[in-house]
C-alpha positions in Angstrom: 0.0 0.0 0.0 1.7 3.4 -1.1 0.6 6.2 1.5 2.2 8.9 -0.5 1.2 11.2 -3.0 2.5 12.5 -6.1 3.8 15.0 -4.6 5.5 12.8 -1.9 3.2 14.1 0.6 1.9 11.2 2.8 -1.7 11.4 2.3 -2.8 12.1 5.8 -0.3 14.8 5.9 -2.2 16.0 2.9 -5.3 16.2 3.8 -4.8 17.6 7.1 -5.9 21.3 7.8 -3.1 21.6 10.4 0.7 21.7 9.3 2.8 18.9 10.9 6.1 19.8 12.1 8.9 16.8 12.1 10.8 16.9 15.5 14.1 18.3 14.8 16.0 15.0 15.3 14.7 11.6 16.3 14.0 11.5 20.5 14.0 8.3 22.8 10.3 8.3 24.0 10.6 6.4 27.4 12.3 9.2 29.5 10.2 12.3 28.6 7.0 10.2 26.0 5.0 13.7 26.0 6.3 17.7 25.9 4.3 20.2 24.0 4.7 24.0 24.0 1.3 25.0 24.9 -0.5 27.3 27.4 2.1 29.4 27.7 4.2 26.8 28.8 7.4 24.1 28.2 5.0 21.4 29.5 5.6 17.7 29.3 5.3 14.2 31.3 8.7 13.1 32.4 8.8 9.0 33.8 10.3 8.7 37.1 13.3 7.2 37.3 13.0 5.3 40.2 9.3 3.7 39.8 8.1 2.0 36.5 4.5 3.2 37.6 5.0 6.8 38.4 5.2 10.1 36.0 6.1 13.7 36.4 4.2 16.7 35.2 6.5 19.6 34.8 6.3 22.8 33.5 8.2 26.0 32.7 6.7 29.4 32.2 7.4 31.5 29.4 8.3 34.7 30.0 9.1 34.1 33.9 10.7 30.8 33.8 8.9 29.6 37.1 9.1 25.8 37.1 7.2 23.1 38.5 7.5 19.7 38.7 4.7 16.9 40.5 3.1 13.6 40.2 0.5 13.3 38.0 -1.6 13.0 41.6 0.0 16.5 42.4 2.6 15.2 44.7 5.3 17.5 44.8 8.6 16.4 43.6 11.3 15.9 46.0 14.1 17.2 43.9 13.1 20.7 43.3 15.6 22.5 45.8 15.5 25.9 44.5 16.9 25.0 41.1 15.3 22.8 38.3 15.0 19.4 39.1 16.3 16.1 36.5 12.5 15.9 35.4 12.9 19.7 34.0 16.0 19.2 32.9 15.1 15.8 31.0 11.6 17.9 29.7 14.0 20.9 28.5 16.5 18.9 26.8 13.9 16.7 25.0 11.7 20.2 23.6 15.0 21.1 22.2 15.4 17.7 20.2 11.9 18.1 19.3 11.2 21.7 18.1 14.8 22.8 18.2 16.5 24.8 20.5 15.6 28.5 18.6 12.2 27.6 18.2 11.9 26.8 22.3 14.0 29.6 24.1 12.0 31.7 21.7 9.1 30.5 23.2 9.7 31.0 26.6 11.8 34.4 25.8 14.8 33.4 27.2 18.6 34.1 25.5 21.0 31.0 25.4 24.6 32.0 24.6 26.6 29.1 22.6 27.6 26.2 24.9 24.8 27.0 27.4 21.8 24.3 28.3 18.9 26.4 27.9 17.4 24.7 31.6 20.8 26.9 33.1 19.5 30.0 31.5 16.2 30.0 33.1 15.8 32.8 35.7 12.1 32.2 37.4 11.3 30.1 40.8 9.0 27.1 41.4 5.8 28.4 41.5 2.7 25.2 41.8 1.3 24.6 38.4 -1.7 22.9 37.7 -0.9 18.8 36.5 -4.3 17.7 35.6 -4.7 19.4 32.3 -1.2 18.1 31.3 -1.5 15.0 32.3 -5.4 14.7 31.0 -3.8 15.6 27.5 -1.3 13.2 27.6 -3.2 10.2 28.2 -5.3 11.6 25.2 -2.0 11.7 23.2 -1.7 7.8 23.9 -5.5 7.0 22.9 -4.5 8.3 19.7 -1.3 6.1 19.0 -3.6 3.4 19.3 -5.9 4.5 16.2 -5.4 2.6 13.2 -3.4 4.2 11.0 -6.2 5.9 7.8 -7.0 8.6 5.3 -10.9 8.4 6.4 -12.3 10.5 8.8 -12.0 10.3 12.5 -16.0 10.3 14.2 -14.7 11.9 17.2 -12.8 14.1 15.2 -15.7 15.3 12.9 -15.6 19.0 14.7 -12.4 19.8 12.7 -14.3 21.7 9.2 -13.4 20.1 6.0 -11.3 21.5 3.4 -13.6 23.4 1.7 -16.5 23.1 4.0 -19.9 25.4 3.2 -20.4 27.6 6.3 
């Protein structure tokens, strides 16, 4: 089955009304499976390192930098000492193989000199951030990678206008 067009499109890629954005180079998806730049936030689920059965939400403000980092049951995280903890640092560095490291300190307005991690350039404080949103999106995320990949419409999906569409 050829899912390309033409044009060398694939098909779904095509068709879509959003434009999908290839990450900037390939990322390993066990540490850090979810991080979007959303909400005015670096946001993202970040697996613990020490329990199989146990995520981080964390979070970075754009513009102020204040962090935060809990369970997804809004247990605070026991690294966060007045500096960023690993599950920032693993979120940070995983946005920056993702959307690129311009595209992110752009983002959340923050300069990175050459040679500089951008999580070392970030100026704000931990400040509690709401987990449930993140965290509801996520799990979303995964009910999607288990869709059947197809050009034909999604039902739940079937708010998004067609090409096209009559108004």
């Amino acid at each position: 089955m050829n899912d390309r067009s033409p044009n060398g499109e694939t098909v779904w890629a095509q068709h879509s009304r959003l434009r999908v954005v290839p990450p900037v180079k390939p990322r390993k998806l066990a540490k850090v499976p979810f991080a979007e730049l959303a909400d005015g936030r670096l946001q993202g689920v970040v697996s613990s390192g020490s329990d199989i059965g146990r995520v981080y939400v964390s979070s970075i403000a754009a513009g102020t930098h204040d962090y935060n980092c809990s369970t997804n049951n809004n247990r605070p995280c026991g690294g966060l000492y007045g500096s960023p903890c690993k599950h920032l640092r693993a979120l940070t560095a995983e946005a920056v193989l993702q959307y690129g490291l311009d595209r992110v300190a752009r983002y959340l307005r923050v300069d990175v000199p050459d040679g500089t991690e951008l999580v070392d350039c970030l100026t704000g404080a931990h400040r509690p951030a709401p987990a449930a949103m993140v965290f509801s999106r996520f799990l979303r995320h995964l009910a999607y990678l288990e869709v059947p990949d197809t050009t034909m419409p999604i039902p739940e999906m079937h708010w998004f206008p067609a090409e096209g569409a009559v108004r």
